[in-house]
C-alpha positions in Angstrom: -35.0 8.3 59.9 -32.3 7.3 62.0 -33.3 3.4 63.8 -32.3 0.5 65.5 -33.0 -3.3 64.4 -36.2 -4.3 66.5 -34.9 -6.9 68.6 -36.9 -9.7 70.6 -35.4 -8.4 73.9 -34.3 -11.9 76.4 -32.9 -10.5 79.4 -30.8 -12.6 81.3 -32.4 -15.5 79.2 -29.0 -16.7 76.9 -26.9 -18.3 80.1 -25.0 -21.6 81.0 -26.8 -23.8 82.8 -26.2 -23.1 86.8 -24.3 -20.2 86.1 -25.0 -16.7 86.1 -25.9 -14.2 83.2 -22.9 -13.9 80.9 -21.8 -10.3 80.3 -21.6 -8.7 76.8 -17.8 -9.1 77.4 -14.9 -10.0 79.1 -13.7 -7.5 81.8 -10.4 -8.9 82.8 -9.5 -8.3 86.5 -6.0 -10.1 86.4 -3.0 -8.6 85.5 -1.5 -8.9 82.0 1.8 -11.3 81.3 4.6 -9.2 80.1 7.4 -11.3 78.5 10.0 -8.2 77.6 11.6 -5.7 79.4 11.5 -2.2 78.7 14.9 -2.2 77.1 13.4 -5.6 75.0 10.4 -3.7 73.9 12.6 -0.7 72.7 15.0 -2.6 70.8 11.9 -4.4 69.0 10.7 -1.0 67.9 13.8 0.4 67.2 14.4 -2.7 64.8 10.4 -1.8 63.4 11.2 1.0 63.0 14.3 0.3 60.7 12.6 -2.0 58.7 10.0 0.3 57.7 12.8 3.4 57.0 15.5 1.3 55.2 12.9 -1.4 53.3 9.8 0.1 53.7 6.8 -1.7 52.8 4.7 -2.0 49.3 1.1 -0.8 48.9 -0.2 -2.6 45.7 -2.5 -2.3 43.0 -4.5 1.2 44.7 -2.6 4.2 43.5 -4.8 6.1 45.8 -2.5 5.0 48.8 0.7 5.7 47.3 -0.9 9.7 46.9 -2.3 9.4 50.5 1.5 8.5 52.0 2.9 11.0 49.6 1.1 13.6 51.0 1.6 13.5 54.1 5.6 13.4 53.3 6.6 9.5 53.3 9.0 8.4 50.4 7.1 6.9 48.0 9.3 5.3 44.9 6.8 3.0 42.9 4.7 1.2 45.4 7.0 1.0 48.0 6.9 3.4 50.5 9.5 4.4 53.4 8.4 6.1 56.4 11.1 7.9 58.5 11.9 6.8 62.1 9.2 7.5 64.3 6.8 8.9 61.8 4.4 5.8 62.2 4.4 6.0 66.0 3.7 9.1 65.9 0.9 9.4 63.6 -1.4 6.5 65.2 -0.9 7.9 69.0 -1.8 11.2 68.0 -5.5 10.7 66.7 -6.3 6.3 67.1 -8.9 5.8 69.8 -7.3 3.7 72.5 -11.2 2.0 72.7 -14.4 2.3 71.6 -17.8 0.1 71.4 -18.9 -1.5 68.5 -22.5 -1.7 68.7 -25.0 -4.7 68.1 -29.0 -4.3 67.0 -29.3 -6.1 70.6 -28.1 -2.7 72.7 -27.6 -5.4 75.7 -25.0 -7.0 73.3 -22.7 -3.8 72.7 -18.9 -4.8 72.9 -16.1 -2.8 74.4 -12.7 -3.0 72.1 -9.7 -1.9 74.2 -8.7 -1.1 78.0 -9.4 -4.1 80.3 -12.0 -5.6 77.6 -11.9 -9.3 75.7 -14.3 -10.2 73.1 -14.4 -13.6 72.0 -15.6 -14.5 68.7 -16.1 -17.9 66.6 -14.0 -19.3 64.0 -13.1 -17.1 60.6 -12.9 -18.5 57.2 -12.7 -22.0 56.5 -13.9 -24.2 53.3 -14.7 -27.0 55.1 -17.0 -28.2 58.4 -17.0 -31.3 60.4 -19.3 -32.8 62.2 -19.4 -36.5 63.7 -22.7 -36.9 61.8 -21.4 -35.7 58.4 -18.2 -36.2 58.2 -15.6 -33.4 56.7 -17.2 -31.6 53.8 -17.3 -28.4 51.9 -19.4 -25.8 53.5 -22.7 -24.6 52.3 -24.7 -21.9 52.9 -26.8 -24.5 55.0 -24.2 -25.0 57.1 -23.1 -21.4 57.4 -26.6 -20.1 58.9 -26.9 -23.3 61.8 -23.3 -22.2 62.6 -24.7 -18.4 63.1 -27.9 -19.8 65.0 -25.8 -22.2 67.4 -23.4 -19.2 68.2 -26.2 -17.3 68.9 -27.2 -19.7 71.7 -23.3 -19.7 73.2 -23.6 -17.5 75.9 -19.3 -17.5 76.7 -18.8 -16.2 72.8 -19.8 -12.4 72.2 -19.6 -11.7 68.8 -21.6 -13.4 66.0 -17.9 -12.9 63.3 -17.7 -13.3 60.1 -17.1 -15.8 57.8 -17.8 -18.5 60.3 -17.2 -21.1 57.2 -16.8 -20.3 53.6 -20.2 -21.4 51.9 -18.8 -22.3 48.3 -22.2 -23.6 47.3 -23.1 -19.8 47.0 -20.7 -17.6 43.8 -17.4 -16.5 45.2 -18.1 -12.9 43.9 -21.5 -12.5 45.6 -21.7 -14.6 48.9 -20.8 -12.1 50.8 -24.0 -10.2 50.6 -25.4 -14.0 52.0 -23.1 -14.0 55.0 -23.9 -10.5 55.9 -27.6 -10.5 55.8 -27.6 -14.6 57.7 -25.9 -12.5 60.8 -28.0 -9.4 60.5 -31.0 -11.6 60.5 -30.2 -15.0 62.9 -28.2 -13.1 65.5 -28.3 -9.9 67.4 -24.9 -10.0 67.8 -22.2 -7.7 66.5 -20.6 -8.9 63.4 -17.9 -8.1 61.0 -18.2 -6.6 57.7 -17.1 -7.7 54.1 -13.0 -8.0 53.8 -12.3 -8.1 50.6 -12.1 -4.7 48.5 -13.8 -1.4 48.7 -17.0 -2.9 46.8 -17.8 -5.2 49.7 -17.3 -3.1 52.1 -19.6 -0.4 50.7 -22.3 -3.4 50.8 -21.6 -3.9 54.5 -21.9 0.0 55.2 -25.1 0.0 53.0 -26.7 -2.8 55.0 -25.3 -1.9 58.4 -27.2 1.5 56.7 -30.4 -0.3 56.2 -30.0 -1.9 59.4 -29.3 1.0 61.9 -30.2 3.9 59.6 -27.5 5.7 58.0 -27.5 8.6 60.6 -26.3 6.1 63.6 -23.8 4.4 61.0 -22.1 7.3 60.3 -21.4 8.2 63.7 -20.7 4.8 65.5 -19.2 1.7 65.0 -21.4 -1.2 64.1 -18.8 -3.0 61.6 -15.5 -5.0 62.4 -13.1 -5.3 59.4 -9.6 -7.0 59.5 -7.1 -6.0 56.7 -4.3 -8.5 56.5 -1.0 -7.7 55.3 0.6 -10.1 53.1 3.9 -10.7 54.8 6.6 -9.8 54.7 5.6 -6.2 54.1 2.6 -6.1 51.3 -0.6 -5.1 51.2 -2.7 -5.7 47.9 -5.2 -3.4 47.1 -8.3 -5.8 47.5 -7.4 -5.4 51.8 -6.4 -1.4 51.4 -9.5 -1.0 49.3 -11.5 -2.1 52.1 -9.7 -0.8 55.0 -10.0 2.7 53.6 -13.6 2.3 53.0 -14.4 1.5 56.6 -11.6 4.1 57.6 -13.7 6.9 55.8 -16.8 5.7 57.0 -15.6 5.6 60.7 -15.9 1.7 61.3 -13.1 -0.1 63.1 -10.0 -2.2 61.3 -7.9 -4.8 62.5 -4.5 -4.3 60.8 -3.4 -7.5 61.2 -0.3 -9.0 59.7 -0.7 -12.9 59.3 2.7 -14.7 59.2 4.2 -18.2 59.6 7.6 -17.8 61.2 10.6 -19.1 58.7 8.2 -18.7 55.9 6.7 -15.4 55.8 8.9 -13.6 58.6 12.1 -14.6 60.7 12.1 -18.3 62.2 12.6 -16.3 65.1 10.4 -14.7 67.6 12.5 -11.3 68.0 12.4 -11.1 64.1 9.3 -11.7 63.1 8.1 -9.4 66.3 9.6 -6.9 64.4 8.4 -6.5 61.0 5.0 -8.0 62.3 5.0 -4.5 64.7 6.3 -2.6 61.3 3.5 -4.4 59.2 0.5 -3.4 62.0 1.9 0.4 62.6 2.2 0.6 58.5 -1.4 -0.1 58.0 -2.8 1.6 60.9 -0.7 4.9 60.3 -2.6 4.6 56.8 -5.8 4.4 58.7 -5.1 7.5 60.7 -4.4 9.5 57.5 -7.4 8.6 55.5 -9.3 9.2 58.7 -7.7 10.9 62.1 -9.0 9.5 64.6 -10.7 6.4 62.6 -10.7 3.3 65.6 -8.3 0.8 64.6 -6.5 -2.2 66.0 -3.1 -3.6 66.6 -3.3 -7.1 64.7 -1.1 -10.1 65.6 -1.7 -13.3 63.8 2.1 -15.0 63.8 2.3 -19.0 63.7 5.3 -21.2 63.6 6.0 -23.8 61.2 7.2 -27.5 61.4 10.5 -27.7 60.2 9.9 -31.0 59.0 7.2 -30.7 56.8 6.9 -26.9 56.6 3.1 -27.0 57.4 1.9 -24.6 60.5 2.1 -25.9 64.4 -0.6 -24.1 66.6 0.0 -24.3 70.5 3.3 -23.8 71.2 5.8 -21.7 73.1 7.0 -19.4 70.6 3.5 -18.7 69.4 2.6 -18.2 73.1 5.6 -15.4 73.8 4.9 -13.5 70.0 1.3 -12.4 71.1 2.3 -12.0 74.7 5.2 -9.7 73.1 2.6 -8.3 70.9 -0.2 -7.4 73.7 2.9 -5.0 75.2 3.8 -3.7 72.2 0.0 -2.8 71.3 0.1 -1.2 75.2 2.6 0.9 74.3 0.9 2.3 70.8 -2.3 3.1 73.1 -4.3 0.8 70.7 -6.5 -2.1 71.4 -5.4 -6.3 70.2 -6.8 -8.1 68.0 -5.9 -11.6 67.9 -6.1 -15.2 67.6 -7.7 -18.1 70.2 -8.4 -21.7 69.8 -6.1 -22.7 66.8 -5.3 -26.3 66.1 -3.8 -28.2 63.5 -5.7 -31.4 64.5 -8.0 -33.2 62.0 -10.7 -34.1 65.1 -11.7 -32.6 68.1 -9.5 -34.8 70.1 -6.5 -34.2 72.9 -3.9 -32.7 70.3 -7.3 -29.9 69.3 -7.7 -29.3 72.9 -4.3 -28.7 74.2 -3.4 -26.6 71.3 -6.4 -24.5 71.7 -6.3 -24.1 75.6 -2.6 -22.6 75.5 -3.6 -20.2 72.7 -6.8 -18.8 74.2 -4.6 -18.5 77.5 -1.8 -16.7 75.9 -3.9 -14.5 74.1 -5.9 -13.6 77.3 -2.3 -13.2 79.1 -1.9 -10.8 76.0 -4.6 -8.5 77.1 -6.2 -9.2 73.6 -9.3 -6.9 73.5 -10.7 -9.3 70.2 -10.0 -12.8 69.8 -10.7 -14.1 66.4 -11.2 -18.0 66.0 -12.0 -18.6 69.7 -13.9 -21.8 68.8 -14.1 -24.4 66.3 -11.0 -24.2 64.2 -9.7 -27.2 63.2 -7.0 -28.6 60.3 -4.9 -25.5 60.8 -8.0 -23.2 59.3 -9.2 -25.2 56.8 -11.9 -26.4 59.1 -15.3 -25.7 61.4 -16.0 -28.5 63.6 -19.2 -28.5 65.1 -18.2 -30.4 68.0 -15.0 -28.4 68.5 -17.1 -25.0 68.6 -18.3 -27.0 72.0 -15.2 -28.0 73.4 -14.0 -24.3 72.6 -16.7 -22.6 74.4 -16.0 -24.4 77.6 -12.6 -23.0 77.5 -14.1 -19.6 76.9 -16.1 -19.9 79.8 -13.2 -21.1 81.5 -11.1 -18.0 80.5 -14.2 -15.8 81.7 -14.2 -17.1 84.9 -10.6 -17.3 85.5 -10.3 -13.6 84.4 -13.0 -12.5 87.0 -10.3 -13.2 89.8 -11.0 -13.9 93.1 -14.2 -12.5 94.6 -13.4 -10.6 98.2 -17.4 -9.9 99.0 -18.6 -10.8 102.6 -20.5 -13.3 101.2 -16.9 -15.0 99.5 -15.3 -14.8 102.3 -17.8 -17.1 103.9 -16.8 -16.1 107.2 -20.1 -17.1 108.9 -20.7 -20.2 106.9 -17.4 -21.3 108.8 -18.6 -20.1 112.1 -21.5 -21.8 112.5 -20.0 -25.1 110.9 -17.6 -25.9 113.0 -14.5 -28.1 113.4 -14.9 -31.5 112.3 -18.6 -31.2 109.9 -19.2 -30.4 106.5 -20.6 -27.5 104.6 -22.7 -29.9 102.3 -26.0 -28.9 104.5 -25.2 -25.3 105.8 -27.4 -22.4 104.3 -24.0 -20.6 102.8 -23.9 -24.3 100.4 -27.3 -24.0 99.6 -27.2 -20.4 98.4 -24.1 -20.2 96.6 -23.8 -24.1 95.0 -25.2 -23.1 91.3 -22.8 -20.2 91.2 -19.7 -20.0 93.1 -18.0 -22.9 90.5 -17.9 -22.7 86.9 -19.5 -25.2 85.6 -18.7 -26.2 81.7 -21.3 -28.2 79.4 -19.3 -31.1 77.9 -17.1 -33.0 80.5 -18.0 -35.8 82.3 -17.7 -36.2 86.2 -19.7 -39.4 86.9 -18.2 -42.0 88.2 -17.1 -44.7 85.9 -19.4 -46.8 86.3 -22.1 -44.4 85.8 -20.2 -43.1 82.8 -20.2 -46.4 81.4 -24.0 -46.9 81.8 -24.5 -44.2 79.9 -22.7 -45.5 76.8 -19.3 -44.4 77.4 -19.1 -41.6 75.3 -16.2 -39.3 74.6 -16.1 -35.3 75.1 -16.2 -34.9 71.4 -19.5 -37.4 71.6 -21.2 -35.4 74.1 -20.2 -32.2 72.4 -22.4 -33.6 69.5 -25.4 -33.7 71.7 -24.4 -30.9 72.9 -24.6 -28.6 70.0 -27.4 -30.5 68.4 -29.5 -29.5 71.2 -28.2 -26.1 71.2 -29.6 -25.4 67.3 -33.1 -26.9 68.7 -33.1 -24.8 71.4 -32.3 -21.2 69.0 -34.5 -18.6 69.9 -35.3 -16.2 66.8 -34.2 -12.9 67.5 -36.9 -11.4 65.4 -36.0 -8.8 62.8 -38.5 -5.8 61.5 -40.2 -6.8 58.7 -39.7 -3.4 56.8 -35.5 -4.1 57.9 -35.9 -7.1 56.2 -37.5 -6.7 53.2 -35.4 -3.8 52.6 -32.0 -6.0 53.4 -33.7 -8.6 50.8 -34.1 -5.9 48.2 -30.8 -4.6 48.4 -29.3 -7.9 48.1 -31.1 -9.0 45.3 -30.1 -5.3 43.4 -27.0 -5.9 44.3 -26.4 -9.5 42.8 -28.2 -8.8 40.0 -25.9 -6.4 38.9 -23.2 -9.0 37.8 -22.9 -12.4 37.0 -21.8 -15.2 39.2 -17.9 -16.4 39.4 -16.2 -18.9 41.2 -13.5 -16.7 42.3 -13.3 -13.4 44.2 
């Protein structure tokens, strides 16, 4: 019987304070930035697609793959394959979707993935949280579910994600079944599936199964998976594993090269543009094999690194021009963005965390990213969640929302009236257009502070990343339970419990 999750349906209830309802997404109205020319954009593929013809790239550890690329006429010599010029191109605008909707138990929640569409999510994988309570500490599965509830409650983020922290209390081999079923249950959100080989990602199918019923899962996206390469030019067969799972069963994958210029691509921006573009049409032509007309997504994740100490920068100008490169280069291919937001290599949710996270959401939204991974809360370069930074981050979302709605040309914008029947020489604090329009002609964000000093002082002189603790604290009290049907649940309870009985717990993957 084919089903929906029952859903405790809120309206226009999840909204910032004084603002309007918050849409399922980002429909950007501004133009994108474009940062090459056409005859820059051709010598960057030309140069891809060199890389991939004369070095090709190795597919390890899943025989399967090599067979796949063999058939269709690559040269395959051990694990390495070579594709000829073009071939790549080729394949993925032939049959990959240029967008589609991934679909949430919450049908108000649905998410659009390409064309003029951004959806922000939360942060993606780290070990360790950070709060101004607790201090930095490995994550727990504690931890992991208030960090689904408070997202839940952020109406400028759209997507409940992933591994919104690592819980390492929980075995390495089975915490993903955890994860999935804390998003299936405390959010109505979409959510991303298990990454890491085809095993996990059959669990993810079978729950989505359980979830939606297995008629509406084999005919729509309602999983988000992102296979990483491991640059320069590998994938291992845990990521192909899964990607080809969610391939075959029609669920969308991020092929996303992550790369730290100098390190693990060219310290420069035109080289590491390329082989990150020969990485991403690589993986995504294997997608189109397994599955013609499978959704997938052009991934860019490319960072720089200090030349000092070799660790990763966030926020800086060649990071800035690599996605902006990559959102034209993903234009061209006909194939949605996914991306990278609020990165930061700061230790606190200070200045440094908030400059370096403002010019990357911005760049990526220049980008024309249609899914931005980590668009709140990271902190230490990945290897944090901070609480109060998830805060901080969502004002910028909001921000970016706003900012991306352009400038509103209605009769009632244009005020024309209101300025009529003010006159020279008053004010518009009084006049009817104020009244009507004060709570939501400005954006106006949760966490800074616009009293006057004095006032501010009063009130115990408290810093954004203090207020952001109230701030989120209040949020989790506020979490409304979406509800979940009791047979969904005791069914997604079962199957987890089968499934973890079946092997014993490790503390590796």
């Amino acid at each position: 019987m084919e089903r929906r999750g029952r859903h405790r349906r809120r309206g226009n209830a999840a909204r910032a304070t004084g603002a309007e309802p918050c849409a399922p997404f980002i429909q950007r109205k501004l133009s994108t930035f474009n940062v090459l020319s056409e005859a820059g954009l051709e010598q960057i593929e030309a140069n891809a697609d060199q890389i991939l013809f004369e070095t090709g790239m190795e597919f390890r550890d899943d025989p399967e793959i090599l067979t796949i690329f063999a058939d269709a006429g690559c040269d395959v010599a051990g694990s390495r394959v070579r594709f000829a010029p073009g071939f790549c191109r080729k394949t993925i605008m032939a049959t990959a979707p240029a967008r589609f909707v991934q679909y949430a138990r919450n049908p108000e929640k649905n998410v659009q993935l390409g064309g003029d569409a951004t959806v922000l999510c939360p942060s993606w994988g780290p070990p360790f949280v950070h709060d101004l309570d607790r201090g930095r500490r490995y994550a727990s599965y504690t931890d992991f579910i208030e960090l689904v509830k408070l997202h839940q409650t952020l109406p400028w983020l759209h997507h409940s994600g992933g591994v919104v922290c690592e819980p390492v209390d929980l075995p390495a081999n089975k915490r993903h079944l955890d994860m999935l079923y804390a998003h299936i249950r405390h959010s109505d959100r979409a959510f991303m599936g298990a990454f890491i080989g085809a095993e996990r990602a059959g669990h993810a199918i079978d729950m989505a199964g359980i979830l939606f019923g297995e008629k509406f899962v084999a005919e729509k996206p309602v999983l988000y998976c992102v296979a990483n390469t491991n640059a320069p030019l590998v994938m291992d067969g845990h990521m192909s594993g899964a990607l080809k799972t969610y391939a075959r069963a029609g669920q969308p994958v991020a092929c996303t090269p992550w790369v730290l210029t100098g390190a693990m691509s060219p310290t420069t921006v035109a080289g590491t543009l390329a082989q990150v573009l020969a990485e991403t049409m690589a993986a995504m032509t294997l997608v189109q094999l397994i599955a013609p007309g499978a959704p997938c997504l052009m991934g860019s994740f490319a960072v720089t690194m200090s030349m000092k100490s070799g660790a990763p920068t966030f926020g800086t100008p060649e990071a800035g021009l690599m996605v902006l490169a990559a959102g034209q280069l993903a234009r061209r291919l006909g194939v949605p963005l996914h991306t990278v937001g609020t990165l930061s290599a700061s230790k606190l949710p200070d200045a440094q965390s908030q400059q370096e996270a403002t010019w990357g959401l911005m760049m990526s939204m220049f980008a024309g990213a249609n899914l931005i991974n980590h668009a709140t809360g990271w902190l230490e370069g990945g290897l944090v969640t901070s609480f109060e930074k998830t805060i901080l981050d969502h004002d910028l979302c909001g921000k970016a929302a706003r900012f991306f709605e352009g400038i509103d040309l209605s009769e009632n914008a244009q005020a024309m009236e209101a300025i009529a029947k003010t006159g020279p020489g008053k004010h518009f604090l009084g006049s009817e257009h104020t009244q009507a329009n004060f709570m939501t002609a400005l954006f106006r964000p949760w966490a800074p502070d616009d009293n006057s000093f004095e006032q501010w002082d009063a009130a115990g002189a408290k810093d954004a990343a203090t207020r952001a603790n109230a701030i989120w604290k209040d949020r989790l009290h506020s979490y409304e339970d979406p509800g979940l049907d009791a047979d969904i649940d005791a069914a997604l309870l079962d199957y987890v419990a089968r499934r973890k009985a079946e092997q014993p717990d490790r503390d590796y993957f």
